[in-house]
N, C-alpha and C positions, 0 to 999 in steps of 0.2 A: 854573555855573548860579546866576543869579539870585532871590533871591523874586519873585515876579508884581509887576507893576505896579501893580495895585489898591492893594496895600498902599506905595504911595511916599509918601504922606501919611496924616496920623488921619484917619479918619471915625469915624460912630457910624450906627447901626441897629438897628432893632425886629424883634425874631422876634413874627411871627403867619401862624398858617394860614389861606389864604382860605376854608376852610369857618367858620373863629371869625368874618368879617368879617359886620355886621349884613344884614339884606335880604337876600331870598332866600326862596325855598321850604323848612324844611327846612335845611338851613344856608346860608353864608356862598358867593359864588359872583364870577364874573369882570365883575360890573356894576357900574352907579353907586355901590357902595361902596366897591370895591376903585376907583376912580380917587378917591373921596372920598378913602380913607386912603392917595395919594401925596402928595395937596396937606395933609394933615397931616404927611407927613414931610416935603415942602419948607419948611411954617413951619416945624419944628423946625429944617433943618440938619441934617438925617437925611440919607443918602446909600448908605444898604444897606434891603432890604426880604428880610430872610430867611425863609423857607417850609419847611414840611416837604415829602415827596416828594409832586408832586403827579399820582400813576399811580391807576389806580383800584382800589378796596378791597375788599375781601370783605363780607361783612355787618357786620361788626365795625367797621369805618370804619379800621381801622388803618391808615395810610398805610406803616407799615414791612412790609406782607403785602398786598404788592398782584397782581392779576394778570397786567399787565405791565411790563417797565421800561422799554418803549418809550414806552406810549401815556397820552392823557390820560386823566384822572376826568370822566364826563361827567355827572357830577354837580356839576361848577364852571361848565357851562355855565351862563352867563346867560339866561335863556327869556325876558327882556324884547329882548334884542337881534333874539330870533330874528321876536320880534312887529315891530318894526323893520323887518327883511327882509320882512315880509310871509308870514311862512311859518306864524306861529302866531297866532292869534285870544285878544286878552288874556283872553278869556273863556273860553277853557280852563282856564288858570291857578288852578286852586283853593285860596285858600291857606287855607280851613280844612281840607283833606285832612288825614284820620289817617292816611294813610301817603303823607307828602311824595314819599318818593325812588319810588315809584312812581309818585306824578301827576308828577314830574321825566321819567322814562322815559315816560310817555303822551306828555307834550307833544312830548318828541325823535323819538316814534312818528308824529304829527302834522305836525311840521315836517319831519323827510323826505318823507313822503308830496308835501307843499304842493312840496319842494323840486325833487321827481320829476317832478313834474307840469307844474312849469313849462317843465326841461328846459334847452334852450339859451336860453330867454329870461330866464334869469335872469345878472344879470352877475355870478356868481362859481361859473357853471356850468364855465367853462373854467380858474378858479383849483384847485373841484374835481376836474377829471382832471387837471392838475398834481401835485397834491398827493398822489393816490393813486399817480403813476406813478415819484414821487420817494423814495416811504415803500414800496413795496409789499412791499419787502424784508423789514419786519417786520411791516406791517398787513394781511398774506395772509395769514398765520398768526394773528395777532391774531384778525381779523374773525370766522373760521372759531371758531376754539376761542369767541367769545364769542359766538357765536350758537349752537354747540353744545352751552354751557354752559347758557343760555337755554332749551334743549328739554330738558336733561334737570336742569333744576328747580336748578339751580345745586350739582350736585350734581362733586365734585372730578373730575377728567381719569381718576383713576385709576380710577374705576368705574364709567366708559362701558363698552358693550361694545367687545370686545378690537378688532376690527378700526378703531374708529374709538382705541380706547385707544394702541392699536402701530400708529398714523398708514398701515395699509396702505393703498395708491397708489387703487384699484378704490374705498374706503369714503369715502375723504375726497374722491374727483370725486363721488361719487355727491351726499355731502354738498355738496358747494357747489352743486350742482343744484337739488336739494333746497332748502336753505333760504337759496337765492340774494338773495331780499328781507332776509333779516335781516343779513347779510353787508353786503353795499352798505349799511343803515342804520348799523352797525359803521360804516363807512369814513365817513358823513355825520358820524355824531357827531364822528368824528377829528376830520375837517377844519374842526368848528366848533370843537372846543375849541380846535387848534393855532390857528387863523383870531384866534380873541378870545382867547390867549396871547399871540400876537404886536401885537396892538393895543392890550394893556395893556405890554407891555415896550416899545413903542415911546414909548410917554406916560411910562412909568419915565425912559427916557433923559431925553426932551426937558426930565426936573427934576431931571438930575443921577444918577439913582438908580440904582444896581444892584441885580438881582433874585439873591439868594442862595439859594439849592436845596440839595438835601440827596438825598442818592446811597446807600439801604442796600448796604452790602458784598454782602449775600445777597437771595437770592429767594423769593417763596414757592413750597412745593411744589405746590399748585394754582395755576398759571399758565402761562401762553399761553408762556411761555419755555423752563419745564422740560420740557412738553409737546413744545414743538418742537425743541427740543436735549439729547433724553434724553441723547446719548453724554459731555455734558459736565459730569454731576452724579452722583454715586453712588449708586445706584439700585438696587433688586431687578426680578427681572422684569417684578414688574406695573407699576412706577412709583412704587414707594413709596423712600420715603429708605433706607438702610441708617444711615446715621448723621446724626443733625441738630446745628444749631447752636444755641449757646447761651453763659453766659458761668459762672463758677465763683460759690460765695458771694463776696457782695461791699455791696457799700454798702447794698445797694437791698433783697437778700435773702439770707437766711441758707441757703438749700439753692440759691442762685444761679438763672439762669434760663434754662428750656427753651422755646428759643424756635420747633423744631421747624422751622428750616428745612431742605433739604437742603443738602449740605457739594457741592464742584466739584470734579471731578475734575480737577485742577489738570495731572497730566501729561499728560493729552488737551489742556487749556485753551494748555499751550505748547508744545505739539508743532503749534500750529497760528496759532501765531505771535501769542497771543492774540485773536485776531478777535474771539469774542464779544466780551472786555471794548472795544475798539476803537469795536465796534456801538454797546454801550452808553454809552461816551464822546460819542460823535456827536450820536447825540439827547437827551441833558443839554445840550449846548454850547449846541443851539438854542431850547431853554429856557431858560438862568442863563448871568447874568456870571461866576457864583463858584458853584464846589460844596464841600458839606461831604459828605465819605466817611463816614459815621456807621459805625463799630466798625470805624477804619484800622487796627489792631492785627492785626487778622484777614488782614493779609497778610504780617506776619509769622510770625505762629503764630496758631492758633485752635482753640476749644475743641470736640472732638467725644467727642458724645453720641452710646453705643448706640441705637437708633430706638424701643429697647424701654424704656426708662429713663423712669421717672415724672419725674425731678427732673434736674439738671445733675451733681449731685456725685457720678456716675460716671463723667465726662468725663475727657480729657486733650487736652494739647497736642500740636499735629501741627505740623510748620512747614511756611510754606507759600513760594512763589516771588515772594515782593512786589519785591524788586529788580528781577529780572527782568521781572516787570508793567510796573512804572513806567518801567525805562529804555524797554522798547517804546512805551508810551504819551508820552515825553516825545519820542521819533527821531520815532515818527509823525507827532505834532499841531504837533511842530519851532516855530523863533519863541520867541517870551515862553514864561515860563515856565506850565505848566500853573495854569489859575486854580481850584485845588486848598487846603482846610481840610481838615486831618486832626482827626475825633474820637478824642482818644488819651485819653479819659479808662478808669478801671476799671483793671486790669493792666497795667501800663504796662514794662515792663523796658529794661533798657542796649538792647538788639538795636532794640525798637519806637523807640525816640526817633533810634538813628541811621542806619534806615531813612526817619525823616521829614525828618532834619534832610539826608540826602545829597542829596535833593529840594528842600529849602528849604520844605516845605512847613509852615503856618502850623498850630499844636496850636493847644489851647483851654483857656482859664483859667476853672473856677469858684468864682464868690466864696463862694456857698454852704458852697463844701466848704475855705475855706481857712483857717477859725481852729481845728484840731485837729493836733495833734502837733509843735506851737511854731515856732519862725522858719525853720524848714526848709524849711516847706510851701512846695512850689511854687506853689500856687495865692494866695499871701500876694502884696500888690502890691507890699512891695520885692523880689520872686525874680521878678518877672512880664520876658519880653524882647518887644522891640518885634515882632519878624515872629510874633504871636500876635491870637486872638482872645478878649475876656475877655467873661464874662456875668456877672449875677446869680446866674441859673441857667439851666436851658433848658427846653424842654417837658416832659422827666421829672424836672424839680424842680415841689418846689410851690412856690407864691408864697412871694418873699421875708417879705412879712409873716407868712405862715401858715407859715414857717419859722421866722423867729425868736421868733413868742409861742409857738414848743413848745419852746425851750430852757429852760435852768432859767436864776435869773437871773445865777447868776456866769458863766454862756457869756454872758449879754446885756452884762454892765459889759466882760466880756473882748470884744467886740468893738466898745464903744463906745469904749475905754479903747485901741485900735489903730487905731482912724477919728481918733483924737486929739482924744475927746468932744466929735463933732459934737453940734451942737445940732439935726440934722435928724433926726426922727420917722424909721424904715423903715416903707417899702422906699428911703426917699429916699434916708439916709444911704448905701445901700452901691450906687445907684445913679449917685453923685457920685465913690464909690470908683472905680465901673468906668470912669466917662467920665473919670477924672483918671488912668487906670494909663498908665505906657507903652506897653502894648501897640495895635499901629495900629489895629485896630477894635476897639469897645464895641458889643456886641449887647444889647438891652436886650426881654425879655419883653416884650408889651403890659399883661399883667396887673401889671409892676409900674412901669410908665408910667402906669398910672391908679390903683396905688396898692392893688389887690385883697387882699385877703385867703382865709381858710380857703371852699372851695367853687367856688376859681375857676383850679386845676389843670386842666393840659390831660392830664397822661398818669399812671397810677402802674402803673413795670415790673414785671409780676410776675404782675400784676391782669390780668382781663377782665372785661367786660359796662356800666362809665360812665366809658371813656376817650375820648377823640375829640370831645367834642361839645361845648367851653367855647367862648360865643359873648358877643361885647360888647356893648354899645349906644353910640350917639352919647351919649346923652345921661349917661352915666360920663365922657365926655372932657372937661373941664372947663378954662377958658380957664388957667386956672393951671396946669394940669400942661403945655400948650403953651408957656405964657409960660415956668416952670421949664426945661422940657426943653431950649429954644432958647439960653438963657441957660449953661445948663451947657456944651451944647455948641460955645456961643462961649466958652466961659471955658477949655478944655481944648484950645483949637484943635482941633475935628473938624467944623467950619462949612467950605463952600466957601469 
């Protein structure tokens, strides 16, 4: 087994969420911005455009607690396109609304209606019964539980009444009866978002670019997945987790972090030849060139937490069947190598590295984290090996800059003093580091492509209530960080 093809040559590539992309209701979405920011990474010589998950979020925006791992965020919907189609009146569109992601949901409330009405005279009336009868496998379950969720105030699966909670046959016909119009709006949204997915990936190709995705190991317990495949998560009667996931103290936090997923019931999951994860391979593929597994360690061993535990640090390690995953997943999808990054940062042991490495699968180097505990560090650029992916840092770092002005100064000379006293100001300097390592892809923040500082974090773990919502503007892009950027990346060979 070979590493993937992607990686036969350098490239280089920008991690940003399309909700950070400018324009938009409310945040960053799949229009005239998001094709703006391909032909930025064409000037560059950029040739990766990597994304956090893009399934839909809880109130919280968190894209690692979503409620499906099937379906899109229809809050990426672009609502200019839909004005396009004819389906929405720009003058819905309010963009002084104080609450965006509901005048978002209005307008989607609108444009189905427009779309219903039309019927067969609309030409992508027959794309849409395609599209449902290709998907229906998981957007039947979908549609239902989010229109369910919808009636009872977005309140968790688990504390629906029982019969539509324990999915009995008699509640859930009655339910789709019932709230048949919300359902079908469910399945419109899908096939808008999937519809303007694939017309942005298609314009990715035609400039070279792979779309890089990002795959949480686990799920959230309110979702359309746990809900419909209780048998394969460990569960109490009503639906609640018995034990969650989460990771030990570590970098990030000193009581480590609860992160309250449920754990899988892993000898259901292969007694049935892995199917779910199979499902969930499928519709990533038709989303991204390339995924990143974020916390791949998790199929070696992973951390569970009692359900009852305030904090992580009454966890232990369980071991989990990740070999066996993978080979299934590698016989099935057969051909080239799965186009698979494993997140193996955090607890890393002998077992997790040669689980990734029997796969060939690509770990991930942060620079952030590499000038502590001397020439050993693996994340240091002479230890770095080519089938890898190196960052700065990644969404749950903070910006390079507002990283290194909280060092004290002898970490600042000690890392300027192993850049081999560049003369280049940070974030530049360790952003020259990453596009010069051997490692085949350089993923580079936006925020430190333009150079940001303190205030311009996308995530900090541990934390709730001001993660998710760091958004840019054109007008921070400055012809010099393109000129810089393009230049670098011709100098490190990662240009087409």
């Amino acid at each position: 087994m070979e590493p993937h093809s992607i990686l036969n040559r350098r490239r280089a590539g920008v991690l940003l969420h399309p909700t950070s992309l400018p324009g938009g209701l409310g945040n960053g979405d799949l229009g005239p911005d998001a094709y703006r920011f391909l032909d930025f990474l064409g000037a560059c010589g950029a040739t990766a455009w990597q994304t956090l998950p893009v399934n839909p979020t809880h109130e919280d925006g968190s894209p690692y607690q979503c409620t499906s791992v099937h379906a899109g965020n229809p809050l990426l919907i672009n609502l200019g396109w839909l004005v396009e189609r004819g389906w929405l009146d720009q003058a819905a569109i309010d963009d002084s609304s104080e609450d965006p992601r509901a005048m978002r949901r209005d307008c989607l409330r609108l444009a189905f209606e427009a779309f219903r009405r039309l019927g067969q005279n609309d030409s992508l009336y027959s794309a849409f019964g395609d599209f449902v009868r290709s998907n229906d496998w998981w957007l039947d379950d979908y549609a239902l539980y989010a229109a369910l969720r919808e009636v009872h105030r977005d309140e968790p699966w688990q504390a629906w009444p029982a019969p539509l909670r324990d999915r009995h046959p008699e509640a859930l016909a009655s339910a789709r009866t019932l709230y048949a119009d919300s359902v079908a709006r469910v399945r419109f949204e899908q096939f808008v978002f999937f519809e303007q997915w694939r017309q942005l990936r298609d314009a990715a190709h035609g400039k070279g670019i792979l779309l890089f995705g990002d795959m949480p190991i686990f799920v959230a317990a309110d979702s359309a997945d746990v809900w419909a495949g209780r048998e394969f998560f460990l569960l109490d009667e009503r639906g609640y987790p018995r034990v969650v996931a989460g990771v030990p103290p570590d970098y990030f936090s000193a009581t480590g972090q609860r992160w309250g997923n449920p754990h899988y019931d892993w000898n259901r999951m292969e007694s049935t030849g892995f199917s779910w994860w199979l499902d969930r391979l499928r519709t990533q593929l038709k989303l991204y060139d390339w995924i990143r597994i974020d916390h791949f360690r998790g199929f070696e061993a992973y951390w569970e937490i009692p359900a009852d535990s305030a904090t992580a640090i009454e966890g232990r390690w369980v071991k989990a069947p990740g070999e066996a995953l993978l080979e299934r997943c590698f016989e099935v999808f057969g051909g080239d190598a799965l186009p698979l990054v494993a997140e193996d940062l955090g607890v890393i042991t002998p077992e997790v590295e040669a689980l990734r490495r029997r796969f060939h699968i690509p770990g991930m180097l942060i620079l952030q984290f590499a000038f502590e505990g001397g020439p050993v560090n693996p994340y240091l650029p002479h230890n770095h090996l080519p089938n890898s992916v190196v960052y700065t840092g990644t969404h749950d770092n903070d910006t390079t800059l507002s990283w290194f002005e909280g060092l004290s100064i002898e970490q600042q000379r000690h890392i300027y003093d192993y850049l081999g006293q560049s003369g280049l100001p940070m974030p530049a300097a360790l952003v020259q580091s990453a596009l010069a390592s051997v490692a085949r892809l350089a993923v580079l923040p936006m925020q430190d492509v333009l150079g940001l500082g303190r205030g311009h974090r996308m995530n900090t773990p541990g934390t709730v209530g001001d993660n998710w919502k760091w958004r840019f503007a054109w007008w921070q892009l400055r012809d010099e960080h393109v000129a810089r950027l393009a230049h670098q990346i011709r100098m490190y060979g990662r240009a087409v």
